[in-house]
C-alpha positions as CSV (number, residue, x, y, z in Angstrom):
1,X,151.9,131.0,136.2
2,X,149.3,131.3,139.1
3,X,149.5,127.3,139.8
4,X,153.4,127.5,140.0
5,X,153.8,131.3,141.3
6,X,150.7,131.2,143.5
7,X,152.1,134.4,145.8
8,X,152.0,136.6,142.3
9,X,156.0,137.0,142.1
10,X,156.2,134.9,139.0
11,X,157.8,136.8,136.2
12,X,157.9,135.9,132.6
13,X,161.4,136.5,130.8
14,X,161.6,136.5,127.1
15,X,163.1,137.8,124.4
16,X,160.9,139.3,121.8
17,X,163.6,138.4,119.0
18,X,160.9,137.6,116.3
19,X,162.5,133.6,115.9
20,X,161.8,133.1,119.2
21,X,157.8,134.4,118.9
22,X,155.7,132.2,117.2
23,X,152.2,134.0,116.8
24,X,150.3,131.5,119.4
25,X,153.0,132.5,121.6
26,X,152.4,136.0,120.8
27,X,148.9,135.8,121.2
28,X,149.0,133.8,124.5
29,X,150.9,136.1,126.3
30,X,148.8,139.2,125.2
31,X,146.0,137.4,126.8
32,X,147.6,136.8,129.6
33,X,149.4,139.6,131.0
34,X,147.6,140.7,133.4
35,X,148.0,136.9,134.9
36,X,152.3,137.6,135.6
37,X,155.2,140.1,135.1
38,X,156.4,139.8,132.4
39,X,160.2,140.9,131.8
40,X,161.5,141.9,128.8
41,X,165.1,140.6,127.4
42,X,166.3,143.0,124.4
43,X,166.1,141.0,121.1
44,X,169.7,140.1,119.7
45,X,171.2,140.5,123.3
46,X,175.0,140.7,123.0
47,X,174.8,140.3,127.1
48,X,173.1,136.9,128.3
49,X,173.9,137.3,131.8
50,X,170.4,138.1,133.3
51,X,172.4,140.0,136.7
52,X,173.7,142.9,133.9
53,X,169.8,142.8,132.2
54,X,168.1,143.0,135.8
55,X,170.8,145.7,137.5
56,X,170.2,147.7,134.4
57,X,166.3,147.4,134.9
58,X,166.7,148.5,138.7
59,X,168.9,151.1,137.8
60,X,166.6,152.4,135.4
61,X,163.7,152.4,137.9
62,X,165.6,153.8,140.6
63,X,166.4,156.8,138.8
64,X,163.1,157.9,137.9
65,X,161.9,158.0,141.5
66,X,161.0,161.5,142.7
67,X,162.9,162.2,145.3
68,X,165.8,160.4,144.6
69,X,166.8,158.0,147.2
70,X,169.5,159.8,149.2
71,X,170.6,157.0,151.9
72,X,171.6,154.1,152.2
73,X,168.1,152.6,153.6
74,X,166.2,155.1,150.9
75,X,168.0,153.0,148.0
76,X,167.4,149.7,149.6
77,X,163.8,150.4,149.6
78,X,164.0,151.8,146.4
79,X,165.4,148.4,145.1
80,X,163.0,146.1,146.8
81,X,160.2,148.2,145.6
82,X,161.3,147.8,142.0
């Protein structure tokens, strides 16, 4: 990840559907996590579009911010800062 991603915005998707994990894989990334981000897909995901997976992740973050973004600029940082 730090050959191909050498700026540190690399992220690692994968489902965690246990046919998809083989225990080296498992292991690997465990070791390695501190190396990438590593974003987690829901196991048995009726909804493979990543854009309803990553709005849903934002959304998510953006609502837990104290304060709560209240204009338009506030929620743009908000987003690029998630």
């Amino acid at each position: 990840m730090s050959i191909v991603h050498s700026d540190g915005l690399g992220q690692f998707q994968q489902d965690i559907a246990a046919p998809h994990a083989s225990r080296v894989d498992t292991k690997w990334v465990q070791e390695h996590s501190s190396d990438f981000r590593h974003f987690h897909w829901p196991p048995k995901a009726t909804e493979m579009n990543i854009i309803e997976v990553i709005r849903d992740a934002l959304l998510h973050a953006v609502e837990k911010r104290s304060p709560p973004p209240r204009t338009p600029m506030d929620l743009l940082t908000a987003l690029q800062d998630s």
